[in-house]
Z-matrix of the N, CA and C atoms (Angstrom, degrees):
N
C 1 1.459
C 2 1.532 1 110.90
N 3 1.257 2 103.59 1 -37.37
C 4 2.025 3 112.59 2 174.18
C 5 1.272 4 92.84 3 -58.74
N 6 1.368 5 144.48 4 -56.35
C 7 1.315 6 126.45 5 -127.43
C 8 1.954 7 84.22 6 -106.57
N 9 1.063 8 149.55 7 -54.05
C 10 1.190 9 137.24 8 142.77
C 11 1.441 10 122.06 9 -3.26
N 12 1.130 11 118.13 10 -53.98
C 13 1.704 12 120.82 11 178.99
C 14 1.552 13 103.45 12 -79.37
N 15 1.319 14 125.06 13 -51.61
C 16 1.245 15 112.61 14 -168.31
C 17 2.015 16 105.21 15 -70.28
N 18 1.104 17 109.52 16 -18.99
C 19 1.892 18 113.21 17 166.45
C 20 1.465 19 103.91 18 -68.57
N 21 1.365 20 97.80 19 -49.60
C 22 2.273 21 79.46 20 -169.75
C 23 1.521 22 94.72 21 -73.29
N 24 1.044 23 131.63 22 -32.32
C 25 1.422 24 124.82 23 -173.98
C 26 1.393 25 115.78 24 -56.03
N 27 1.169 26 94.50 25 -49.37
C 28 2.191 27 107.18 26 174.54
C 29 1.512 28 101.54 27 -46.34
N 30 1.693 29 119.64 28 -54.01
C 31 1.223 30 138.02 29 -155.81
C 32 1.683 31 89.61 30 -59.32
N 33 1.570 32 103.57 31 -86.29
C 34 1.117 33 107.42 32 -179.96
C 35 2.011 34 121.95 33 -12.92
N 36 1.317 35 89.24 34 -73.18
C 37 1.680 36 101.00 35 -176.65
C 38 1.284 37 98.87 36 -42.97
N 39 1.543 38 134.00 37 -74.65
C 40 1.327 39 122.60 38 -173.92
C 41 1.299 40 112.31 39 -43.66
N 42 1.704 41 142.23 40 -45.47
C 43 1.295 42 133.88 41 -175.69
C 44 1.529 43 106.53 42 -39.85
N 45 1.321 44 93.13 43 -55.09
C 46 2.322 45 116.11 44 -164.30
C 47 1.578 46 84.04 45 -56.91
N 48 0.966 47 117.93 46 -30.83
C 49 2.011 48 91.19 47 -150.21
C 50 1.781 49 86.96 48 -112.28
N 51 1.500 50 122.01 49 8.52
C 52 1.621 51 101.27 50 168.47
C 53 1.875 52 90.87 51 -113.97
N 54 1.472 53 132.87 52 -11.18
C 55 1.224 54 133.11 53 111.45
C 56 1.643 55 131.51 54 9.47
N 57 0.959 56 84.30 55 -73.24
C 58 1.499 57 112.17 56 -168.31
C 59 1.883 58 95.01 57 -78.54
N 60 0.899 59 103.23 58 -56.57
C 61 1.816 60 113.82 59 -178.36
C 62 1.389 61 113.86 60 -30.27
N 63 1.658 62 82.34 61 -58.83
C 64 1.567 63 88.48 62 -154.33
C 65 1.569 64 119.18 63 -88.64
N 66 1.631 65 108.25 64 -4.81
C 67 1.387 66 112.39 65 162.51
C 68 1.884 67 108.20 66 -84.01
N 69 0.575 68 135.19 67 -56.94
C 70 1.638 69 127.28 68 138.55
C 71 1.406 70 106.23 69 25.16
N 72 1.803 71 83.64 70 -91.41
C 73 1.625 72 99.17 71 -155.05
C 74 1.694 73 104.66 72 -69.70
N 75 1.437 74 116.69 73 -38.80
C 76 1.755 75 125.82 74 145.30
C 77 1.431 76 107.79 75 7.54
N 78 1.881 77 106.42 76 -97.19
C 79 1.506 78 127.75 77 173.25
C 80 1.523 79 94.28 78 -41.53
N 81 1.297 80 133.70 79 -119.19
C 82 0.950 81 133.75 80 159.81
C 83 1.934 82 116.24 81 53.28
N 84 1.337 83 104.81 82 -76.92
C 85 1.034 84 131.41 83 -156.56
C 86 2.042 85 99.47 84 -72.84
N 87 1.481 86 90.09 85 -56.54
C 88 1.557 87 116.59 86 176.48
C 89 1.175 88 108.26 87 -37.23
N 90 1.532 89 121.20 88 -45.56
C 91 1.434 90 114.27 89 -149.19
C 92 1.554 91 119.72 90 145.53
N 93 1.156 92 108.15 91 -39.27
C 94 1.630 93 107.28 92 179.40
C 95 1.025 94 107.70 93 -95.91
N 96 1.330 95 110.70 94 162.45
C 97 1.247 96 150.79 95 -172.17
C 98 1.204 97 116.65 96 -54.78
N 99 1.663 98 135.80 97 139.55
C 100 1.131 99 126.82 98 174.21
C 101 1.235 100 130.38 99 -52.81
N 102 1.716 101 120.90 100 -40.31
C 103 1.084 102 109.45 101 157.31
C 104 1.632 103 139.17 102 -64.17
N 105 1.585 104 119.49 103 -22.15
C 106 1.798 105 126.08 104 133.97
C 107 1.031 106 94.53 105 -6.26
N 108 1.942 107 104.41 106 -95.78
C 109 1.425 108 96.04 107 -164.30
C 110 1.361 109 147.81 108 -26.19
N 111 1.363 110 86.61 109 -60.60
C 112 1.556 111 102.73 110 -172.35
C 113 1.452 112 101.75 111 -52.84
N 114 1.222 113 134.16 112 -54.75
C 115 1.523 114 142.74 113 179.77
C 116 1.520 115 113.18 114 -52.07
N 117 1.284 116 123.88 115 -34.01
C 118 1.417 117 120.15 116 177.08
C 119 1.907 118 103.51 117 -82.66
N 120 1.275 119 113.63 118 -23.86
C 121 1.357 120 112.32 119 175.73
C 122 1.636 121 120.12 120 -78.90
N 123 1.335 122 113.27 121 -19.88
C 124 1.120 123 149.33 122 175.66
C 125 1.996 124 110.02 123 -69.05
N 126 1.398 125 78.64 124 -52.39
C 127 1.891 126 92.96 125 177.47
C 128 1.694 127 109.29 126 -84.40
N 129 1.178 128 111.47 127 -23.05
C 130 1.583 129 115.53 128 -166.22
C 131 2.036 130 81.82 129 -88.21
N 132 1.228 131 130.65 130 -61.33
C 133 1.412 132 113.72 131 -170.70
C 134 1.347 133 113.55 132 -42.55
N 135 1.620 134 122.28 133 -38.66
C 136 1.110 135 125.90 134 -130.92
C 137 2.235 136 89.80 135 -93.95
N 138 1.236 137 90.95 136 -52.94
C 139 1.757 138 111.37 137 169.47
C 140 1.797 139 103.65 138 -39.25
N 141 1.308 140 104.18 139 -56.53
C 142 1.539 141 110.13 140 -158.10
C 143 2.368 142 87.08 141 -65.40
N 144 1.518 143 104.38 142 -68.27
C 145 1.074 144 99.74 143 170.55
C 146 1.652 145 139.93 144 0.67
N 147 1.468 146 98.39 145 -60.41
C 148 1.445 147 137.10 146 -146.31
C 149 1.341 148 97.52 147 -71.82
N 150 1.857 149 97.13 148 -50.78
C 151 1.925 150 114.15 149 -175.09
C 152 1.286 151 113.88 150 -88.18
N 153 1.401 152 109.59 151 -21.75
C 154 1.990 153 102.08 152 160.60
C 155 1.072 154 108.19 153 -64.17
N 156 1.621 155 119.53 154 -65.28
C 157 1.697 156 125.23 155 178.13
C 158 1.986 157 105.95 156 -27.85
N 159 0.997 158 96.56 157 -59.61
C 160 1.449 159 105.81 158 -173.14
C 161 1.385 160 119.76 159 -45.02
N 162 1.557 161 121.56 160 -62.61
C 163 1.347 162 145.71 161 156.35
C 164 1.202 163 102.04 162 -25.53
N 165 1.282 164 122.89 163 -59.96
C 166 1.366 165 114.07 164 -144.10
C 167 1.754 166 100.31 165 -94.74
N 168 1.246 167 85.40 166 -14.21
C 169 2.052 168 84.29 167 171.36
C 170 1.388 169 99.38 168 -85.92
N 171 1.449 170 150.58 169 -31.54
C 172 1.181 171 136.94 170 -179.66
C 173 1.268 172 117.12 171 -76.76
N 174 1.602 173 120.69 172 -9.68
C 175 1.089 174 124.15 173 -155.82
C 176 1.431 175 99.65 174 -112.49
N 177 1.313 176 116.68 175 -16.09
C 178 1.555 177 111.62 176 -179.70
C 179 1.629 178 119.71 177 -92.95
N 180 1.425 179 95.13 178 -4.53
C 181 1.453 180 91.44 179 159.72
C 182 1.482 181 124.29 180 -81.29
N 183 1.667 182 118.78 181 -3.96
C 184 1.078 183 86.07 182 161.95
C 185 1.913 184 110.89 183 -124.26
N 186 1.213 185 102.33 184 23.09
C 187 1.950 186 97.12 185 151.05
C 188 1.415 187 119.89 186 -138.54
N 189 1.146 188 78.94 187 122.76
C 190 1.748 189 113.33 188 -171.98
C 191 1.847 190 120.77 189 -31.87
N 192 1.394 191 122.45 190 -26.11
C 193 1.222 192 119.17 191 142.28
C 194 0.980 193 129.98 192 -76.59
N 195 1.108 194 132.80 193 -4.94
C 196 1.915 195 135.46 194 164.25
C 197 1.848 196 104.30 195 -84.92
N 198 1.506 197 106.04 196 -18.84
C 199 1.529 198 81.90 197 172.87
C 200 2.131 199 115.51 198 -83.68
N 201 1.376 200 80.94 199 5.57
C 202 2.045 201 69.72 200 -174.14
C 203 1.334 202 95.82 201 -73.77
N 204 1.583 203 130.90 202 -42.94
C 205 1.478 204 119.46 203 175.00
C 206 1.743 205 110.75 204 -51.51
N 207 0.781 206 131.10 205 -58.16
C 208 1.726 207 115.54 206 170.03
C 209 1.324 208 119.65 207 -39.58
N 210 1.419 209 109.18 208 -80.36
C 211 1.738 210 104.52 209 158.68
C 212 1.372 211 130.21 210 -20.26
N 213 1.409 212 121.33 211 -50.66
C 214 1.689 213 102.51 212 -173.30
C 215 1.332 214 93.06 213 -93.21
């Protein structure tokens, strides 16, 4: 089961960071500036972040191991 999680996890990360790439290279491509980029990739982690964080606080109220993260 460890070695399963740490594979989708790898998976995952590579998705986020060729994700991450290709809105980059997106801006980039358009017209702006490298630093653009970097700043809209910067805003897109931070956005995407924001609504997992979020989810997962609305969502742990209703299963009972998601409330020990609130609690402690």
């Amino acid at each position: 089961l460890i070695i399963l999680f740490g594979v989708l996890f790898t998976i995952f990360i590579i998705f986020w960071v060729l994700i991450s790439l290709a809105i980059g290279v997106y801006f980039q491509e358009i017209g702006f500036t490298f630093l653009h980029a970097i700043l809209f990739v910067i805003a897109f982690q931070l956005v995407v972040f924001a609504i997992v964080s979020f989810a997962i606080y609305k969502i742990s109220y209703k299963i009972k191991s998601l409330k020990l993260l609130i609690e402690s």
